[in-house]
C-alpha positions in Angstrom: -31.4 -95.3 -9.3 -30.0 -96.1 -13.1 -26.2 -96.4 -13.6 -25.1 -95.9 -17.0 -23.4 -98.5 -18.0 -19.9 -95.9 -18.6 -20.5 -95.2 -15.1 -21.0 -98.7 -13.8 -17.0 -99.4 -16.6 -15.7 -96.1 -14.5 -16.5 -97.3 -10.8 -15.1 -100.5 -11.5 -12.2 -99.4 -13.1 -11.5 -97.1 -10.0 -11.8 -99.7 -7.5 -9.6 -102.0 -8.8 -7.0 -98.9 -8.8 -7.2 -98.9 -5.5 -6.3 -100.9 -2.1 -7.2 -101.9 0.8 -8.9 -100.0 3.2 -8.9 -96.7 -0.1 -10.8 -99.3 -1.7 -13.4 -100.1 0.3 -14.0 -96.5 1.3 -14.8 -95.7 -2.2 -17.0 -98.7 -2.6 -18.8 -97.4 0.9 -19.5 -93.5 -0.4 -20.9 -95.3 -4.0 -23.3 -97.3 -2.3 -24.3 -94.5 0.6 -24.8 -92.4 -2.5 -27.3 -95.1 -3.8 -29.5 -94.7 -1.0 -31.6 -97.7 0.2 -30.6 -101.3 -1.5 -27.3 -99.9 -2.7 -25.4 -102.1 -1.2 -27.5 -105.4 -3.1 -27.8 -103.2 -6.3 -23.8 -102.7 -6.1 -23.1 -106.4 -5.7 -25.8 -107.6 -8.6 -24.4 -104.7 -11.2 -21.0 -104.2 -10.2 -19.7 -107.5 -9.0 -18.8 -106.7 -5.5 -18.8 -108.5 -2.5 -21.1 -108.1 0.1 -18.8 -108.9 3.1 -16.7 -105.8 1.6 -18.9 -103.6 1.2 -20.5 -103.9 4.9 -17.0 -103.3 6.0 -16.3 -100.5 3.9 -19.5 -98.4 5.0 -17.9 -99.6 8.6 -14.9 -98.3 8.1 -16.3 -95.1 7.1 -18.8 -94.5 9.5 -15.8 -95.4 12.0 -13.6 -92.9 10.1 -10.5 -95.6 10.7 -9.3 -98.3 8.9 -9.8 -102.1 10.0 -6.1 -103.8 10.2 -6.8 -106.6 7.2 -4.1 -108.5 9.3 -2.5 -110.2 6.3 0.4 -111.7 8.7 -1.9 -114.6 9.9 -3.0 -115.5 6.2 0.8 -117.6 6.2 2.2 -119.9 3.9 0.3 -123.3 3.6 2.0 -126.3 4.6 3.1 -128.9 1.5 0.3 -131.3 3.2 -2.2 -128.7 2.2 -0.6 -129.2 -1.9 0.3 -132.9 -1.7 -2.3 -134.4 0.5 -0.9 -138.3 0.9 3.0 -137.2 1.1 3.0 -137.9 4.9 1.7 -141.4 3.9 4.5 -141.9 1.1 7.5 -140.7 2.9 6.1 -143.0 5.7 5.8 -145.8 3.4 9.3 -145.5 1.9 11.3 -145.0 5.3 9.9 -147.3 6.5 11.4 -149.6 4.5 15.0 -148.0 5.3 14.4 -147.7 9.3 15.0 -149.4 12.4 14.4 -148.9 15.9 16.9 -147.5 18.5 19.6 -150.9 19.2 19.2 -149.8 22.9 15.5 -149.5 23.1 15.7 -146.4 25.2 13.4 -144.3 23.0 11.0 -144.7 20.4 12.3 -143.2 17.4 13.6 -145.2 14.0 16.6 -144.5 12.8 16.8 -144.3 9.1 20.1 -144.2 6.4 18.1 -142.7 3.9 18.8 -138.8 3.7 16.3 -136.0 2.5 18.0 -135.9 -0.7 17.6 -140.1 -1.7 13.7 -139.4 0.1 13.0 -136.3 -2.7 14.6 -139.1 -4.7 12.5 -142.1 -4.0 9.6 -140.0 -4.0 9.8 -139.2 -7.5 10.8 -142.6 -9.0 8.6 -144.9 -6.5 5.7 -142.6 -6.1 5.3 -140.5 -9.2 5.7 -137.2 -7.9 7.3 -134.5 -10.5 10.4 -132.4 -9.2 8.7 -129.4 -9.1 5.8 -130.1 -7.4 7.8 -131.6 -4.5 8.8 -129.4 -1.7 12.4 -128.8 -0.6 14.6 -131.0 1.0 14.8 -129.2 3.7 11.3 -129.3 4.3 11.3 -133.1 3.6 13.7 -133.6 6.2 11.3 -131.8 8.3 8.7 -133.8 7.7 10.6 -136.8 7.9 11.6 -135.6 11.4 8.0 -135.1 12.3 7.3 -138.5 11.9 9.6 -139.7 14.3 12.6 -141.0 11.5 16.2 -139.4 11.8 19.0 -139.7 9.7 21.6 -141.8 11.4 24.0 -144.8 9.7 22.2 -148.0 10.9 24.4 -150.1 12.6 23.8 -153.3 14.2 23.6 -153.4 18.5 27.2 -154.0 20.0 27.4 -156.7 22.1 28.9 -155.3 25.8 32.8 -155.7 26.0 33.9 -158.5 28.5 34.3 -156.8 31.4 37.5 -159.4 32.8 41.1 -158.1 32.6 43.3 -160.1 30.1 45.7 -160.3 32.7 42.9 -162.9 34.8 42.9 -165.6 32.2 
């Protein structure tokens, strides 16, 4: 079956008007109407996708929607953007850290705040300002890694436990 090319301008036109599951229903009753390779003949002259189409002509042979279940698309994390931050807020705290004075747990204590980190990152590492994520979410990430934002100070040697009054 020969589409005009008008008609092939119009059914594009349409489907981009429409959404979601609207969408794909109209792309499902255009290729049922073609009959028998529609669905190949739809994606080679109109440009669309196959994997939408097959759920389209699903949806309407179901006669209900499919949820697209855009919650669980989510936000990327900045490791996704920035792939060796990790490595160069690692790098730079480590510089600035130290272990617990106690030795009762394993994280580093580090003076350097999320604020000087965003900092550093930009002057030491060559990241721009804008590409950078928030402090907030540096100091998360900083966190992750086991460093946390406490003044350094050196281990206090234990007071004498003797009275004055015994020497």
């Amino acid at each position: 079956m020969e589409v005009s090319e008008e008609l092939k301008i119009a059914y594009r036109e349409a489907a981009q008007a429409l959404k979601g599951h609207d969408r794909r229903i109209f792309m499902a009753r255009i290729v049922k109407a073609r009959g028998r390779g529609g669905q190949s003949g739809a994606e080679r002259e109109l440009g669309w996708c196959r994997e939408t189409l097959r759920k389209g002509l699903h949806e309407l042979a179901r006669g209900e929607p499919i949820p697209d279940n855009y919650s669980a698309r989510g936000r990327k994390p900045a490791e996704e953007h920035l792939p060796n931050l990790l490595t160069d807020i690692k790098a730079i705290a480590d510089e600035q850290s130290q272990t617990d004075p106690t030795f009762k747990t394993t994280r580093l204590y580090t003076r350097i705040s999320a604020a000087e980190m965003r900092r550093q990152l930009t002057v030491q590492k060559g990241y721009t300002a804008e590409e950078l994520p928030s402090e907030e979410t540096i100091r998360v990430k900083m966190n992750t890694l086991g460093y946390e934002l406490r003044s350094v100070q050196k281990s206090r040697p234990k007071k004498d436990s003797r009275d004055e009054r015994d020497l």
